[in-house]
C-alpha positions in Angstrom: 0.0 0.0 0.0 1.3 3.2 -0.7 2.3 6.0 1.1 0.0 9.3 0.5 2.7 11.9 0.1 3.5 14.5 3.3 1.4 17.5 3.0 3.6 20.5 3.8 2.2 22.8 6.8 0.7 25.8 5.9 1.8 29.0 7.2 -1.0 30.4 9.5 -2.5 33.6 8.4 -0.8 36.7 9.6 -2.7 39.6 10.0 -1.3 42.9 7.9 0.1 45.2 10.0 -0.9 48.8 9.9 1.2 51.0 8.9 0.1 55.1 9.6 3.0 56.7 7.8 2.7 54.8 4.8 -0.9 54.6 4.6 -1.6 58.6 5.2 0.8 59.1 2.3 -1.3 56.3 0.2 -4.6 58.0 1.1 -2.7 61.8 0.3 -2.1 60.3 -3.6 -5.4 58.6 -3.9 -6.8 62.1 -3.2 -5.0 63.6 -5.9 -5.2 61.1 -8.2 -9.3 60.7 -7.7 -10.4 64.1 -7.1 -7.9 66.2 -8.7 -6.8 67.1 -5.3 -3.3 69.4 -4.7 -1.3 67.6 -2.3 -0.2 70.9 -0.8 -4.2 71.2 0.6 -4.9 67.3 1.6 -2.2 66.5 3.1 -1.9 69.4 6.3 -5.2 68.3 7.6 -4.5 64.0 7.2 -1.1 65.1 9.5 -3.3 67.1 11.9 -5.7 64.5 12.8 -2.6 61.8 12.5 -1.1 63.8 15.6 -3.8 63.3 17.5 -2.6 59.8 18.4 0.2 59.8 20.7 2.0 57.5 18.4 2.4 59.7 15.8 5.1 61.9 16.0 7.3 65.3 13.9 9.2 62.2 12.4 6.2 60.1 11.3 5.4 63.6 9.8 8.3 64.3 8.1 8.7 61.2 6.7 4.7 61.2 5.5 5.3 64.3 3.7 8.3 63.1 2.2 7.3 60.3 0.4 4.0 62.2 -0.6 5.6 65.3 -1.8 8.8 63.2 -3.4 6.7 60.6 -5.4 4.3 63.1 -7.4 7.7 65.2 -8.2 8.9 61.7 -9.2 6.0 60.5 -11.1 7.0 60.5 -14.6 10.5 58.6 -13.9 9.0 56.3 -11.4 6.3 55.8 -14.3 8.8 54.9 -17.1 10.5 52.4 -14.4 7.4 50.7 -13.2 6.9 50.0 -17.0 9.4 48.0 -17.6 9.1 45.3 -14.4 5.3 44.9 -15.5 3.9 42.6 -18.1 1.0 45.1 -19.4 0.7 48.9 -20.4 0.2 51.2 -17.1 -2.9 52.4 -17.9 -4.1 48.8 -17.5 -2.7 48.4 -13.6 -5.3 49.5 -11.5 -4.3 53.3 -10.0 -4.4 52.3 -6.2 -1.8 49.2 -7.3 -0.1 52.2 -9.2 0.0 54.2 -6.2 1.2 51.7 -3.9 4.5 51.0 -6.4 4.9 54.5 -7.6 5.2 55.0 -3.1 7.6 51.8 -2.8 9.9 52.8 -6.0 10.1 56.0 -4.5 11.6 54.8 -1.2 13.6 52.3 -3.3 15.6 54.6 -5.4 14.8 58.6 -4.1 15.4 57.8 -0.4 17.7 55.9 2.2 15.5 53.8 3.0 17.3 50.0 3.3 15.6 47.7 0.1 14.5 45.0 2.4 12.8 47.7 4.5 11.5 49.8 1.6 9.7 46.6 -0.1 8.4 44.8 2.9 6.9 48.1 4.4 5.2 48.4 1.1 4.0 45.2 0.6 2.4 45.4 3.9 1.1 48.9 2.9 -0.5 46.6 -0.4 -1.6 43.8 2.4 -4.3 46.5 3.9 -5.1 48.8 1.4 -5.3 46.2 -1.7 -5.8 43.1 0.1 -3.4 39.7 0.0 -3.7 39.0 -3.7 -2.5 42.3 -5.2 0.0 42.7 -2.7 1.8 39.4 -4.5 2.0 41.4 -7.7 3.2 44.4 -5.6 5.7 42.0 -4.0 6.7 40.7 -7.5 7.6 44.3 -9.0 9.1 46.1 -7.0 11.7 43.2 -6.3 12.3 43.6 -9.5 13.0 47.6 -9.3 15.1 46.6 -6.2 17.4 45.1 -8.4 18.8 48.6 -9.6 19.5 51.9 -7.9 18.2 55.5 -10.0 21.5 55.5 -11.8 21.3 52.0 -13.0 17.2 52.7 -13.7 18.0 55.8 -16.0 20.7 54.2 -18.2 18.1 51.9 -18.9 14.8 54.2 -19.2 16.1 57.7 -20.5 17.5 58.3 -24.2 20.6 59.2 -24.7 21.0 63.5 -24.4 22.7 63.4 -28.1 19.6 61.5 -29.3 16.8 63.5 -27.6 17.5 65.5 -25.3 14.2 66.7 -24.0 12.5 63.5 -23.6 16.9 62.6 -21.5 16.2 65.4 -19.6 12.2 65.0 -18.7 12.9 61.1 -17.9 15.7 62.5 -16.0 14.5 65.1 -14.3 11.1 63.7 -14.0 9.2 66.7 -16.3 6.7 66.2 -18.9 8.9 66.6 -22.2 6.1 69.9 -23.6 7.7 71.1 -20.2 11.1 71.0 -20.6 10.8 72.1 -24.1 9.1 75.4 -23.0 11.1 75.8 -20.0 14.6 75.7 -21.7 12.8 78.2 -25.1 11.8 80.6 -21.5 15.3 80.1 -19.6 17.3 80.2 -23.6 21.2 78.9 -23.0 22.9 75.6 -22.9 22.2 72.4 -20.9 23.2 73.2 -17.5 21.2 75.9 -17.5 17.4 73.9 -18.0 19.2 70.9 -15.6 19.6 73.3 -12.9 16.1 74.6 -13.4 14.8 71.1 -13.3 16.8 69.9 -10.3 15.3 73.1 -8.4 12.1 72.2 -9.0 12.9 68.9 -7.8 13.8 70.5 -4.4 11.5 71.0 -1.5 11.0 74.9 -1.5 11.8 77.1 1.7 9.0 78.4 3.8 9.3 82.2 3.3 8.0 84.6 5.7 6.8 88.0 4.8 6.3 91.0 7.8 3.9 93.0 6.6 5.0 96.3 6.9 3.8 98.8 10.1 2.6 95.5 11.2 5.6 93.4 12.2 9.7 93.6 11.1 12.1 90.9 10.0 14.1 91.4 13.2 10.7 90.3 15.1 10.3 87.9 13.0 14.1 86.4 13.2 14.2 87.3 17.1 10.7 85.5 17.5 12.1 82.1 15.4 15.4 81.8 16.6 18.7 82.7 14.7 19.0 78.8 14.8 15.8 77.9 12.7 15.6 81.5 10.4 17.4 83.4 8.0 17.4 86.8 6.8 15.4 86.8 3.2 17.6 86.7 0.0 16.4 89.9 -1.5 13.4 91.0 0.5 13.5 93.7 3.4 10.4 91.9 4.7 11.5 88.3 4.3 12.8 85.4 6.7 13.5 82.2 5.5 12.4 78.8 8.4 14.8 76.0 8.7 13.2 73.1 7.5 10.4 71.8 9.6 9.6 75.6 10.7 6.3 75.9 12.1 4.6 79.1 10.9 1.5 79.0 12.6 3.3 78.4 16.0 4.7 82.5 15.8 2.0 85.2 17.4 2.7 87.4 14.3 1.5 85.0 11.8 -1.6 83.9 14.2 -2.4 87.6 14.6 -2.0 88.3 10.7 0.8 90.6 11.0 3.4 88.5 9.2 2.0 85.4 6.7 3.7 82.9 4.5 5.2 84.4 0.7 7.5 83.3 -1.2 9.9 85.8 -2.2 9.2 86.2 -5.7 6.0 87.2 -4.7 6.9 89.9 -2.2 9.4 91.0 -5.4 6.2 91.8 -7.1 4.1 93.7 -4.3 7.4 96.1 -3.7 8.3 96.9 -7.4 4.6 97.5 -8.5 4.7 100.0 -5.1 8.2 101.3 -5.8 7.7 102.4 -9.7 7.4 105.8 -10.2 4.4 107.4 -10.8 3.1 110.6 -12.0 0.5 112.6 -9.6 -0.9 111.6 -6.5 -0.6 108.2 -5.6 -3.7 107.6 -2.9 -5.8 104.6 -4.6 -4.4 101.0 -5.6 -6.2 97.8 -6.9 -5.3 94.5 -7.1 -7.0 92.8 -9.7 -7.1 89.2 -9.1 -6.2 89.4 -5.0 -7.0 85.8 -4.2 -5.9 84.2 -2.4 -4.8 87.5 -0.3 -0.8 87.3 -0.2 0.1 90.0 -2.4 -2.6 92.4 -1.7 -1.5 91.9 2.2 1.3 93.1 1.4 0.6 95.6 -0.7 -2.5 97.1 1.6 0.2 97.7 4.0 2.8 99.4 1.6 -0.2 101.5 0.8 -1.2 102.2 4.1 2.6 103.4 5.2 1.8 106.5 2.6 -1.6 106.9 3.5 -3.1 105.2 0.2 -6.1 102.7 -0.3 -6.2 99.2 -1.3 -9.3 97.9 -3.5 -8.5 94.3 -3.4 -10.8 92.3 -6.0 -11.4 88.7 -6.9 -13.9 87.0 -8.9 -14.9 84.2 -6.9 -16.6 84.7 -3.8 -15.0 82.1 -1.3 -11.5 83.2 -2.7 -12.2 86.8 -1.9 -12.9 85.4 1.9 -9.6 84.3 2.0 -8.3 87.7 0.8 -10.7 89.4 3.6 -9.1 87.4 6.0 -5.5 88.2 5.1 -6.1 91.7 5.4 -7.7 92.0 8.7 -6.1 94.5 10.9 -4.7 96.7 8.4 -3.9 99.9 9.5 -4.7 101.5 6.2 -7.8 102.1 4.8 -8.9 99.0 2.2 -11.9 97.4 0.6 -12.3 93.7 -0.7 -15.0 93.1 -3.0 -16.1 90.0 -5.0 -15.8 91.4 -8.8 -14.6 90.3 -12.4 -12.0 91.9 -13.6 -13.1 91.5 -17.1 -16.1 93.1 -15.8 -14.7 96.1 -13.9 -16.5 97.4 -11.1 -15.4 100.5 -11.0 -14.4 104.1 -13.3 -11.8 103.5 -15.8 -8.8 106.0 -14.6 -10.2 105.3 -10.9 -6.6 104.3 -9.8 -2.9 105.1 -9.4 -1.4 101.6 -9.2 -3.1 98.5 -10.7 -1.6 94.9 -10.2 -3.0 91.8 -12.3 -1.2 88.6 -11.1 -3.3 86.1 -14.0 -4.4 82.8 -13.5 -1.9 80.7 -15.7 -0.7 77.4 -15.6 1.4 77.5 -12.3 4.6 76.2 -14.3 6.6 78.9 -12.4 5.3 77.2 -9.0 6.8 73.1 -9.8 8.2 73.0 -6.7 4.8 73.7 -4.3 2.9 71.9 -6.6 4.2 69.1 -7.9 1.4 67.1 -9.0 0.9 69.7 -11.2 3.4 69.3 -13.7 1.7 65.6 -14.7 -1.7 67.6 -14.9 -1.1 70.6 -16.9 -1.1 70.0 -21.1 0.0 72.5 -23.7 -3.1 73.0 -25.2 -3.9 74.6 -20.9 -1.7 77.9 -22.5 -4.6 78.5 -25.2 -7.3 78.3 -22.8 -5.6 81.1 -20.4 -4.6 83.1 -23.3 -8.0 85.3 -23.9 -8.4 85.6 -19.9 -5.1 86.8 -19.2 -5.1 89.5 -22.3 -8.3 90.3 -21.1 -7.9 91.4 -17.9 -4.3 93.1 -18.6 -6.5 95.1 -21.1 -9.4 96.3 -18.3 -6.3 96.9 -15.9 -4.7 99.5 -18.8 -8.2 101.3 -18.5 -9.0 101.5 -15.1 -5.8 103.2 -14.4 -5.6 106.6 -14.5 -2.8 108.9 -17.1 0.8 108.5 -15.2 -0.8 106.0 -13.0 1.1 102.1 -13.3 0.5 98.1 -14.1 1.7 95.3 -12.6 1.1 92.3 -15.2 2.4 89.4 -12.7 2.1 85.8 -13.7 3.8 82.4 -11.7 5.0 81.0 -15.1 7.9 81.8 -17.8 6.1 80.3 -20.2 6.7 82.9 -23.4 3.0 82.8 -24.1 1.9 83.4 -20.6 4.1 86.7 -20.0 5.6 88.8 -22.8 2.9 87.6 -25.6 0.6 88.7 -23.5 2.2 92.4 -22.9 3.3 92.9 -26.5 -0.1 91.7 -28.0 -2.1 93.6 -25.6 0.0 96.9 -26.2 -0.2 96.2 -29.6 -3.6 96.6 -29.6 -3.9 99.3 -27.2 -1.3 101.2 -30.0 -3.2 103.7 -31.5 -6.4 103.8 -29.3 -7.8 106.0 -26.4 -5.0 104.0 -23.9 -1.4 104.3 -24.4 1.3 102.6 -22.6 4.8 102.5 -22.3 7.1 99.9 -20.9 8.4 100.2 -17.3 12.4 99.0 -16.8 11.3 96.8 -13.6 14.8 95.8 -13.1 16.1 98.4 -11.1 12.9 98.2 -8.8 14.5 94.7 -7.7 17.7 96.3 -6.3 20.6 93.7 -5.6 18.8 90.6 -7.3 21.0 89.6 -9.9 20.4 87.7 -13.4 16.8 89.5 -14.0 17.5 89.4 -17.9 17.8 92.0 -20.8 14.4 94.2 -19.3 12.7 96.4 -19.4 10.0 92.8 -18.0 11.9 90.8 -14.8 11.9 87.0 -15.0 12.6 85.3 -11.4 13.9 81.5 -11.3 13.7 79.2 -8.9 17.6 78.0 -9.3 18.9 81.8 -9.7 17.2 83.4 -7.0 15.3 80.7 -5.2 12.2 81.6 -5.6 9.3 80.9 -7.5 8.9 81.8 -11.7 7.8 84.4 -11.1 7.3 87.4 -14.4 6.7 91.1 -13.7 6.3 93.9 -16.4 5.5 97.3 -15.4 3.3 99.8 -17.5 2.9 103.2 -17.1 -0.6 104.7 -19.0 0.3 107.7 -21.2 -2.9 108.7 -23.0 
């Protein structure tokens, strides 16, 4: 009689274990994958209500936003990796199994994380979220990922430079290619140049501080941090720069709304537009398109140090709450109303100093926003063209003779800023309103690299800030 063959034991079931780093960060990309979400809003109120458990602690946070912040900037490379370990296209994988390996590449070849750590944690991550089945697969691919580091992946992923070098550089550098392309026509130059650029907005930006002025000082600002966790801004009187891991909202000034969060490019903006000459009296400003309220803080308190007014004006109505909360407690006299400013509400030649900042496709702004970059498509640039003409245009008319613009975008895309001002005076040539161009430069005193004029274009890897583009106008007619 034969023997039945041995049955090996099976392994008892082991329940997955939870994981609240990893799976915040999962639920922070399923947000802005499903709902279109910025990561930059989800992901402060998923780390409040994590730190309410006693287990979770400024590390669990740090590391959280990490891997949430450093996998969307990573997207595209992680992307072309994850493609080549998988046995169908990646549109087929389902996007929560996408999430989970685009997370586990991430801490496999963008962070110092140890392999065995990096793929167990997320398979264990795949265990709760996915359930035991897909977390086999998950298992399965990123071993195979594991077997390179991001050098070894890129040799095998990215053309060669000689052979295409923006499709090298946006596999490199993890940018759509349109991107790169219109970056590098913006930034003009060799190759280091646009690598530089891209590497910056592959870097976690500083929290900027701005003191609004009459309000609060840098000094307070730097005495109230620490010298040990600030530093003096690079180019703005009212700037201070956190250490990394600041807390903003722990300072009285920021609570109270005499100091708020900028980055310097902005504040860059605010001063020039209040520093360019004008002809006349100078008593009533507007800005334009105010929301969400950080420039025209600022610039409601430049005005109120000369004992001008601030009409601060935004189309949409919960945006123009925001802006009515940012400038609460100004000393100066100010208004915010909820208007279109294709659709003026008020005179034409009813003010001295007008700033538009345009909605526009944020490519200035990669490194706040870096889901954006995978969101944005060229064809975003024609559907912002008639709105941002349009409202430089009504700006041109409602100030007055002598009086000046501020046309302000956070891009360098060519057809976001200088098209616009050239076509717009172009059409204004010859008409009621004539304008003449501004030299903005010397209105940024001490920032270096601004260009050829008389229009400024800020970079993130020149002057550590964001893209942003300023031209000035002065109305002659």
């Amino acid at each position: 009689m034969s023997q039945q063959p041995r049955r090996r034991p099976s392994k008892p079931y082991r329940r997955p274990q939870k994981d609240p780093v990893r799976i915040l960060a999962f639920e922070a990309l399923r947000a802005v994958d499903e709902r279109d979400a910025y990561a930059n809003l989800v992901l402060p109120p998923l780390l409040r209500k994590a730190r309410e458990d006693a287990d979770f602690d400024s590390r669990d946070a740090a590391l959280a936003t990490e891997l949430v912040y450093g996998t969307l900037r990573r997207q595209g490379t992680y992307d072309a990796i994850i493609a080549q370990c998988v046995d169908r296209p990646l549109r087929e994988v389902d996007p929560p199994v996408l999430d989970v390996l685009t997370l586990g590449a991430h801490q496999l070849l963008g962070t110092r994380i140890p392999t065995h750590a990096a793929v167990s944690a997320s398979v264990e991550l795949a265990r709760v979220v996915l359930g035991d089945g897909r977390a086999k697969f998950v298992n399965a691919v990123l071993r195979k990922i594991a077997a390179h580091d991001m050098d070894g992946w890129l040799e095998r992923v990215a053309p060669e430079y000689d052979e295409d070098p923006e499709d090298h550089l946006g596999i490199v550098h993890a940018h759509p290619r349109w991107i790169v392309s219109a970056l590098w026509d913006a930034l003009g130059g060799g190759r280091a140049g646009i690598e530089d650029l891209l590497e910056a907005d592959n870097e976690r930006p500083e929290v900027t501080l701005v003191a609004r002025p009459g309000r609060a000082t840098a000094d307070e600002l730097l005495d109230a941090v620490g010298e040990d966790s600030a530093l003096p801004g690079r180019w703005s009187p009212y700037a201070v720069r956190l250490a990394e891991g600041g807390e903003p909202g722990a300072l009285d000034a920021v609570r109270e709304g005499r100091a708020g969060v900028q980055d310097e490019g902005s504040q860059l903006v605010a001063i020039a537009l209040a520093n360019a000459p004008v002809e006349g009296p100078d008593r009533l400003w507007l800005d334009g398109c105010a929301g969400p309220g950080g420039k025209a803080a600022l610039l409601a308190a430049l005005a109120a140090g000369r004992g001008a007014a601030l009409v601060a004006s935004e189309k949409q109505p919960h945006r123009a709450r925001l802006v009515a909360r940012a400038l609460e407690g100004n000393p100066g006299p100010y208004a915010v109303i909820a208007a279109d400013g294709t659709r003026p509400a008020w005179q034409p030649g009813a003010f001295d100093r007008v700033l538009v900042d345009v909605p526009c496709t944020g490519l200035g702004a990669l490194r706040r926003r870096p889901e954006a970059r995978w969101r944005r498509r060229p064809e975003d640039l024609a559907g912002f063209a008639p709105l941002q003409r349009e409202l430089l245009r009504q700006a041109l008319v409602a100030v007055r003779v002598g009086g000046v613009v501020g046309y302000a975008t956070c891009s360098p895309h060519p057809a976001e800023t200088r098209a616009v001002v050239d076509d717009v005076i172009k059409g204004h040539s010859g008409q009621a309103v004539e304008v003449e161009w501004i030299d903005a430069r010397p209105l940024m005193a001490g920032v270096p690299a601004l260009g050829d004029g008389p229009d400024v274009q800020l970079w993130p890897h020149l002057h550590g800030t964001d893209a942003m583009y300023l031209a000035l106008l002065r109305r002659t007619a």
